[in-house]
Backbone atoms as SQL, in Angstrom:
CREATE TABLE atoms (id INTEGER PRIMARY KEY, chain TEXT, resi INTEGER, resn TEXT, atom TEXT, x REAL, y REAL, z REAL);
INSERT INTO atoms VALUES
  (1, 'A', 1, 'UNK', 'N', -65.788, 111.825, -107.903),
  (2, 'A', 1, 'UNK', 'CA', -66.724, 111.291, -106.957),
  (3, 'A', 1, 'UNK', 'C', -66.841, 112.246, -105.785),
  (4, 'A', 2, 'UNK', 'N', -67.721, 112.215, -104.788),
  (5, 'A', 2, 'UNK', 'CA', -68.107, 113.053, -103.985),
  (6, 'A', 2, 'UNK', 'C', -67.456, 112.059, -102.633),
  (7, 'A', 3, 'UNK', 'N', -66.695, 112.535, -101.836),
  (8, 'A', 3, 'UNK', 'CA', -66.457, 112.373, -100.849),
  (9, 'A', 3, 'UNK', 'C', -67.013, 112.861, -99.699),
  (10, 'A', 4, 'UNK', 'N', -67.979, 112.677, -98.504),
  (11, 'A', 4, 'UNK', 'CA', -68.188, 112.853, -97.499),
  (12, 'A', 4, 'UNK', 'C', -67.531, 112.682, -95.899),
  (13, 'A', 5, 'UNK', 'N', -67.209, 113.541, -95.303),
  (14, 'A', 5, 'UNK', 'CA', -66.561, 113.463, -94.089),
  (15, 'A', 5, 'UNK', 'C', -67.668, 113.352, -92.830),
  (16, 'A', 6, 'UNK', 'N', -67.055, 112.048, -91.613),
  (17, 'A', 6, 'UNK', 'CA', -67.808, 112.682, -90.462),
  (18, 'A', 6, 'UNK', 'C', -67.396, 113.341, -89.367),
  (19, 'A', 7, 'UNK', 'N', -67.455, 113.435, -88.262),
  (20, 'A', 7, 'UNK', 'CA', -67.055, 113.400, -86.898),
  (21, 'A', 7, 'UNK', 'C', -65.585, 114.090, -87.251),
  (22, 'A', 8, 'UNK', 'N', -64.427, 113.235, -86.677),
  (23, 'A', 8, 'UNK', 'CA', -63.345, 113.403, -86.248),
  (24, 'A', 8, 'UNK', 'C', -62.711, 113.682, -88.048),
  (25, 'A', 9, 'UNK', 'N', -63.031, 112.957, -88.973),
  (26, 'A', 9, 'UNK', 'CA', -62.569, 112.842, -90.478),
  (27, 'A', 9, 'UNK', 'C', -63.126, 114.204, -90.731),
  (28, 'A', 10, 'UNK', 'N', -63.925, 114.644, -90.721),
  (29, 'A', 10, 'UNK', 'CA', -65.057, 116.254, -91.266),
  (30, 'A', 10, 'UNK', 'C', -64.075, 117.152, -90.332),
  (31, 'A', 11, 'UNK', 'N', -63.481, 117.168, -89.134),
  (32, 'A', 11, 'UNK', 'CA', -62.300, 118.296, -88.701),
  (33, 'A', 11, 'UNK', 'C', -61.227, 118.298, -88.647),
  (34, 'A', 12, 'UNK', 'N', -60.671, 116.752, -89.128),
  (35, 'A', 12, 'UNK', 'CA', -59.400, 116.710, -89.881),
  (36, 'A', 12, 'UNK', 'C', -59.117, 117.081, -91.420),
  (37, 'A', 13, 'UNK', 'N', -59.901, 117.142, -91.833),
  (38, 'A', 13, 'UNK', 'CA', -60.121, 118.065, -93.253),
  (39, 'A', 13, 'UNK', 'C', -60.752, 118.866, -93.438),
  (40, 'A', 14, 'UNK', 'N', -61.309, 120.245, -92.457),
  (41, 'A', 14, 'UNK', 'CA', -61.706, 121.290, -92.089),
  (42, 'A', 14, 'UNK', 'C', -63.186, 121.480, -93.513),
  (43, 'A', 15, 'UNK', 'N', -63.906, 120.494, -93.530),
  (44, 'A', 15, 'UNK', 'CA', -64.960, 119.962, -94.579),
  (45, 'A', 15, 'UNK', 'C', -65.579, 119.378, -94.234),
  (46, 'A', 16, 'UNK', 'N', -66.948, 119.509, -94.707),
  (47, 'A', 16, 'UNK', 'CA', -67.729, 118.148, -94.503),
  (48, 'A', 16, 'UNK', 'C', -67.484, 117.409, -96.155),
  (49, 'A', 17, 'UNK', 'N', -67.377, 117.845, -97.036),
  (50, 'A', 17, 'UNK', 'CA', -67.468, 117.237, -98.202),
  (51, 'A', 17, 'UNK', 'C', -66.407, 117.653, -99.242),
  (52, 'A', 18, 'UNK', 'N', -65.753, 116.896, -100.035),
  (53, 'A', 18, 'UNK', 'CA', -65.024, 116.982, -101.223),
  (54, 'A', 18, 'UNK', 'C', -65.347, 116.233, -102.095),
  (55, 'A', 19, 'UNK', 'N', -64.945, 116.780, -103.685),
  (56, 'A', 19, 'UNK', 'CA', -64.954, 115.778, -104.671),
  (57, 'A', 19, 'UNK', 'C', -63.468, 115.921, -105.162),
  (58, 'A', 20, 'UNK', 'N', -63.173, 114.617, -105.484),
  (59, 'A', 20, 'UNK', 'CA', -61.757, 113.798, -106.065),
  (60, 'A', 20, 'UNK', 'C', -61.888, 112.732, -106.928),
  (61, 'A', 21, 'UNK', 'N', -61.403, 112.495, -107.792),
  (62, 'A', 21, 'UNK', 'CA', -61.397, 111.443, -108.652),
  (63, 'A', 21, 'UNK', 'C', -60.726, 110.133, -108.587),
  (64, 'A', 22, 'UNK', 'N', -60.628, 108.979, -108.466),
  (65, 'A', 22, 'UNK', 'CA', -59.873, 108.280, -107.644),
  (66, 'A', 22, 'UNK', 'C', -60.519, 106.726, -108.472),
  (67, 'A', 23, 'UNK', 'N', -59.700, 106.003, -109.046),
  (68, 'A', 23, 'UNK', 'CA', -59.763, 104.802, -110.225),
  (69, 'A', 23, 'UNK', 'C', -60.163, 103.200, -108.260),
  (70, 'A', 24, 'UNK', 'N', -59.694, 103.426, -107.132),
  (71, 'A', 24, 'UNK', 'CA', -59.961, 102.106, -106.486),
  (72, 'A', 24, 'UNK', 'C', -59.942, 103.236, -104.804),
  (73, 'A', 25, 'UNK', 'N', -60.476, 102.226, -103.769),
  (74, 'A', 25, 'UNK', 'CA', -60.056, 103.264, -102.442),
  (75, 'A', 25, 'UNK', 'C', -59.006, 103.389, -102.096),
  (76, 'A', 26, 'UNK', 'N', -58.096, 102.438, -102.534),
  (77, 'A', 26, 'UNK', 'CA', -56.443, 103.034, -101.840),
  (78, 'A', 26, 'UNK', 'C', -56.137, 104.507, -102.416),
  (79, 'A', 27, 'UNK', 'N', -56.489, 104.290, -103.563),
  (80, 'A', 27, 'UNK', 'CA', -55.699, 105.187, -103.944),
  (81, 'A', 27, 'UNK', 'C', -56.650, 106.934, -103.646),
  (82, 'A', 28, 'UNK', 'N', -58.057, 106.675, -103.226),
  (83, 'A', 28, 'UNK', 'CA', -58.581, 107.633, -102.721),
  (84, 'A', 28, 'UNK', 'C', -57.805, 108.165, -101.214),
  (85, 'A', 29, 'UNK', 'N', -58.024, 107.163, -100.674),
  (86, 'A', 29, 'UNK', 'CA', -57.081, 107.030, -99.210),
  (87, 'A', 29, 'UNK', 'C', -56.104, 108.748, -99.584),
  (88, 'A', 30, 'UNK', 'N', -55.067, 107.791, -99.885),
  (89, 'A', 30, 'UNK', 'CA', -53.660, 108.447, -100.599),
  (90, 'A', 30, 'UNK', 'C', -54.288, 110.026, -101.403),
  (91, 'A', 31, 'UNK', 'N', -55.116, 110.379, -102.146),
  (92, 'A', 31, 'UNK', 'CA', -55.146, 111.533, -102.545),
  (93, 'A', 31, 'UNK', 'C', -55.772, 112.179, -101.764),
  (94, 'A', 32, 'UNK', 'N', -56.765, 111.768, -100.729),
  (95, 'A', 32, 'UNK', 'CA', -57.128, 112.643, -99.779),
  (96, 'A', 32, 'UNK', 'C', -55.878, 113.029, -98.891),
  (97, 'A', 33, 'UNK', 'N', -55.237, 112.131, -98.333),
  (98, 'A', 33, 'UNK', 'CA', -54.125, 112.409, -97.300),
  (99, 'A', 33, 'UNK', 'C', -53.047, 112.968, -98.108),
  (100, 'A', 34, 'UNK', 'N', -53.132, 113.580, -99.071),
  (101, 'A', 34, 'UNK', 'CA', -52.104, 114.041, -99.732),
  (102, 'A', 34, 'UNK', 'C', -52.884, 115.973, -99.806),
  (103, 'A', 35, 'UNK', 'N', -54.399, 115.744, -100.267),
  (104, 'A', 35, 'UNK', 'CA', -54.737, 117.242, -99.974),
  (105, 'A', 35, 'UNK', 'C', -54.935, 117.849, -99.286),
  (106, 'A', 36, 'UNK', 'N', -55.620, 117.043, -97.856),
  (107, 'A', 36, 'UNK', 'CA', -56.143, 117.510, -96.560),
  (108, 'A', 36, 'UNK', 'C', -54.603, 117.286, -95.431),
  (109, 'A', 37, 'UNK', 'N', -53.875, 116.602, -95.954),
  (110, 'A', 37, 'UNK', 'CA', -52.807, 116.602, -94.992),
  (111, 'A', 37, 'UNK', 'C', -52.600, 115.381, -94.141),
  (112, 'A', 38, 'UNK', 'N', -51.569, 115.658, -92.928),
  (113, 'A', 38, 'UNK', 'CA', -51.598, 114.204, -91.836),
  (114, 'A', 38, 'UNK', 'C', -52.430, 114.071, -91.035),
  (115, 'A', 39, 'UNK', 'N', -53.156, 114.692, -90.093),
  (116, 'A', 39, 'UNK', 'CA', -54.037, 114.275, -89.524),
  (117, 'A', 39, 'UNK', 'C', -55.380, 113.597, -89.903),
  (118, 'A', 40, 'UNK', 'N', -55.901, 114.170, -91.072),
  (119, 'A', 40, 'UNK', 'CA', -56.486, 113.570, -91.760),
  (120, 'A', 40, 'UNK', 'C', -55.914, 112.050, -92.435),
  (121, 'A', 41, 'UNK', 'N', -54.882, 112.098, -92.796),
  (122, 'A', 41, 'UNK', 'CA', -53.732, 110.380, -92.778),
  (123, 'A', 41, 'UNK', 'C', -54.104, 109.686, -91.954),
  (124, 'A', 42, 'UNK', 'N', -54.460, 110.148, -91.097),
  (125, 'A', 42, 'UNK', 'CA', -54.323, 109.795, -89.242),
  (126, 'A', 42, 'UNK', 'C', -56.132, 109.010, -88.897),
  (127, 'A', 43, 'UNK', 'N', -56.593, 109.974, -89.373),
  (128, 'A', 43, 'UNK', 'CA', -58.070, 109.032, -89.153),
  (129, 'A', 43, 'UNK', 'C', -58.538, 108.146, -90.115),
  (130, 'A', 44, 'UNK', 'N', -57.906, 108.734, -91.411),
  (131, 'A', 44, 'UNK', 'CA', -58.426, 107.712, -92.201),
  (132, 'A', 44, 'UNK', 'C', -57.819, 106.660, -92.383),
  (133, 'A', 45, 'UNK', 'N', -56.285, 106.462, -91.332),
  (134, 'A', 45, 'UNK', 'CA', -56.123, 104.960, -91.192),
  (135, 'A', 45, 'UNK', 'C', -56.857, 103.990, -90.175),
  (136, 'A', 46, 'UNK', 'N', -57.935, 104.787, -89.408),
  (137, 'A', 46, 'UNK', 'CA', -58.660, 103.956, -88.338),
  (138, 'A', 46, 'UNK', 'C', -59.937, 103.963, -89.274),
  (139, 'A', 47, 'UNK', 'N', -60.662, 104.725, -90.232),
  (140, 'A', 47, 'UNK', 'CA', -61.910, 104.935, -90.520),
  (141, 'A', 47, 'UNK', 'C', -62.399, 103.468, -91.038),
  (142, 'A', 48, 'UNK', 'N', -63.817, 103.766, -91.572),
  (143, 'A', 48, 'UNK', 'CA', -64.538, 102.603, -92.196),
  (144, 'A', 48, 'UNK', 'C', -64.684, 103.396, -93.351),
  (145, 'A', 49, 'UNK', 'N', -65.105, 103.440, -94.590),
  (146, 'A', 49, 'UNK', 'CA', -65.968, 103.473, -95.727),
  (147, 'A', 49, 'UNK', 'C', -67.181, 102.939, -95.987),
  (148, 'A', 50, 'UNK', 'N', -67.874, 103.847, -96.674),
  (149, 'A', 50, 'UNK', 'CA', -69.114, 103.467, -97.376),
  (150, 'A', 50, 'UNK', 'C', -69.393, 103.669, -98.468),
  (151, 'A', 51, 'UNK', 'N', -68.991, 102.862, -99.515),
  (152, 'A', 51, 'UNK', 'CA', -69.498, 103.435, -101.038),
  (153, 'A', 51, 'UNK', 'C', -70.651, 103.087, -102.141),
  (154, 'A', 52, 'UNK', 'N', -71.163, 104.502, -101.782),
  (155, 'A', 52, 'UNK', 'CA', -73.092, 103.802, -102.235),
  (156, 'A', 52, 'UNK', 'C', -73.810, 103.421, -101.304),
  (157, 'A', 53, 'UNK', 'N', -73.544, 103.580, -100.112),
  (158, 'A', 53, 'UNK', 'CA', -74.131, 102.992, -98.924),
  (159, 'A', 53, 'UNK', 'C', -73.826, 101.381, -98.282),
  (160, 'A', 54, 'UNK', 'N', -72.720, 100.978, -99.281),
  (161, 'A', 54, 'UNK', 'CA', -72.612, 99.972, -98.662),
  (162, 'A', 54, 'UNK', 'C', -70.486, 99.723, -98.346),
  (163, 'A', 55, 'UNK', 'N', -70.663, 99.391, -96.983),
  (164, 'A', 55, 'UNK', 'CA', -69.283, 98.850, -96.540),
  (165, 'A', 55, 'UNK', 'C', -67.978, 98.308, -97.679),
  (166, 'A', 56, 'UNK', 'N', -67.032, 99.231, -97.611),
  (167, 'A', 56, 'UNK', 'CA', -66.051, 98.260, -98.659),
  (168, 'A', 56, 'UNK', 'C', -64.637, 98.850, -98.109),
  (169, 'A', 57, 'UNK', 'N', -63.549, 97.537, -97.831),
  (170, 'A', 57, 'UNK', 'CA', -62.728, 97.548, -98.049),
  (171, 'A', 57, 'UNK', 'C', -61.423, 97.547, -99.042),
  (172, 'A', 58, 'UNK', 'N', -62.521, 97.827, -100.141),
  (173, 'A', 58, 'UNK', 'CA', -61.025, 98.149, -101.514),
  (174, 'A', 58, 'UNK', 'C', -61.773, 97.828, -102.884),
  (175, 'A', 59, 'UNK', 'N', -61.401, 97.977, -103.773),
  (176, 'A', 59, 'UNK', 'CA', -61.953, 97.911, -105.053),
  (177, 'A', 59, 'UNK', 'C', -61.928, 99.104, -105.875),
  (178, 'A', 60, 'UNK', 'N', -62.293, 98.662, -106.918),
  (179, 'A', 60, 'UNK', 'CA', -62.509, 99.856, -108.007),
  (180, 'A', 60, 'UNK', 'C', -63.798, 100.561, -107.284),
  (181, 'A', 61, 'UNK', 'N', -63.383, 101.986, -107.853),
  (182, 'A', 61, 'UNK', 'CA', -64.623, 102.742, -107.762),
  (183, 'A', 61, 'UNK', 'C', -64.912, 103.362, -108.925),
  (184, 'A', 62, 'UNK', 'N', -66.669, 104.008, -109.054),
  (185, 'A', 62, 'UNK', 'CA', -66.540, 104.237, -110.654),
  (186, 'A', 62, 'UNK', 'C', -67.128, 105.609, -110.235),
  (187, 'A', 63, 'UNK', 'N', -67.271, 106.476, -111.484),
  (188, 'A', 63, 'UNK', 'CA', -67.549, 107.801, -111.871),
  (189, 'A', 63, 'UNK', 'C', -69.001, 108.105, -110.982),
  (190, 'A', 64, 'UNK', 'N', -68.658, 108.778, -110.246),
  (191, 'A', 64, 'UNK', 'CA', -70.269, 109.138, -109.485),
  (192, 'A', 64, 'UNK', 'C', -70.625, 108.511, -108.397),
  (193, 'A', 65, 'UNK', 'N', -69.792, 108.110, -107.768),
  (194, 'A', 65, 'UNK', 'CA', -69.726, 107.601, -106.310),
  (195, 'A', 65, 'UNK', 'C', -70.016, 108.340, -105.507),
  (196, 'A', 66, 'UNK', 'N', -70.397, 107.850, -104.167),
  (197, 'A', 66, 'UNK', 'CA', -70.418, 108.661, -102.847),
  (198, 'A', 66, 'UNK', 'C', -69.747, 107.878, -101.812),
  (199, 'A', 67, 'UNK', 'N', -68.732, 108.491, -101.319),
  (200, 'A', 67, 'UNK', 'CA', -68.297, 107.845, -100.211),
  (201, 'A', 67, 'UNK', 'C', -68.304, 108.282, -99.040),
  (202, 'A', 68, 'UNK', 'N', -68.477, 107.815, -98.213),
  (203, 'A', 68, 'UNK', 'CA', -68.272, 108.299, -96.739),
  (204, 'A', 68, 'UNK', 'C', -67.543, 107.995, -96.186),
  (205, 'A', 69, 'UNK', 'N', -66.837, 108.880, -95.485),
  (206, 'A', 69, 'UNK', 'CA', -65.443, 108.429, -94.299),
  (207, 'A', 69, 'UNK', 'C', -65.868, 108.404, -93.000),
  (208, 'A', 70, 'UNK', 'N', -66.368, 107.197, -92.213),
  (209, 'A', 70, 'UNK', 'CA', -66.668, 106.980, -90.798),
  (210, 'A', 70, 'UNK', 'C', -65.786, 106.453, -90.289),
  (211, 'A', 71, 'UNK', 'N', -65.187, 107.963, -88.582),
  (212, 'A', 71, 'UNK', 'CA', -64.281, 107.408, -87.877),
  (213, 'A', 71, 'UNK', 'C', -64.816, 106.593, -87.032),
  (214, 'A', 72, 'UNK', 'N', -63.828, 105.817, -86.469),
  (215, 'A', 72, 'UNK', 'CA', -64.733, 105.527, -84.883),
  (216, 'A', 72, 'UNK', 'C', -65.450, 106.382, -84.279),
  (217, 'A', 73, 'UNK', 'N', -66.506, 106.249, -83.691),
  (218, 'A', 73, 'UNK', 'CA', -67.373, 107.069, -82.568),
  (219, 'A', 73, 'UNK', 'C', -67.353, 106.475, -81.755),
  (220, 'A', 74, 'UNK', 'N', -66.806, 107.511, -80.673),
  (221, 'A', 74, 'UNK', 'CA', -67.649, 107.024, -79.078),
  (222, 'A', 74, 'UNK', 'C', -68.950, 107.141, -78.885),
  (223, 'A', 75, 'UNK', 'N', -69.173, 106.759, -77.518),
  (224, 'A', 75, 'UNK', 'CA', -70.715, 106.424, -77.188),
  (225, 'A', 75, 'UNK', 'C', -71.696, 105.593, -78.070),
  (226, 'A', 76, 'UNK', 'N', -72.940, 105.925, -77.794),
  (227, 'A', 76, 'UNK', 'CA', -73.791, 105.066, -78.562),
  (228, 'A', 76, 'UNK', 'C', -74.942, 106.217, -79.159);
């Protein structure tokens, strides 16, 4: 699946984008913070997800996804 980074997540993994293969999001979680390192650990325990464009807190994911990693942002 294609992983997308933003903001603070896109320079904690010196990327805007990766692909990884990953069967639910925990376990995406966990293989990103295992390739990109701790700081990246670090935002993506505050981030949101988006998979397919829509909000999810956990589940299977399937072959050909897009996800996005949104940290918090300041301002508006």
């Amino acid at each position: 699946m294609t992983v997308r980074f933003f903001a603070a997540a896109r320079a904690a993994a010196g990327t805007p984008e990766t692909t990884l293969a990953a069967a639910d999001l925990d376990t995406l979680r966990a293989g990103l913070a295992e390739k990109f390192g701790g700081e990246l650990a670090r935002v993506l325990s505050v981030s949101s997800f988006l998979v397919d464009g829509v909000v999810a807190r956990g589940g299977p994911l399937a072959e050909g996804t897009v996800v996005d990693v949104l940290p918090p942002f300041a301002g508006g």
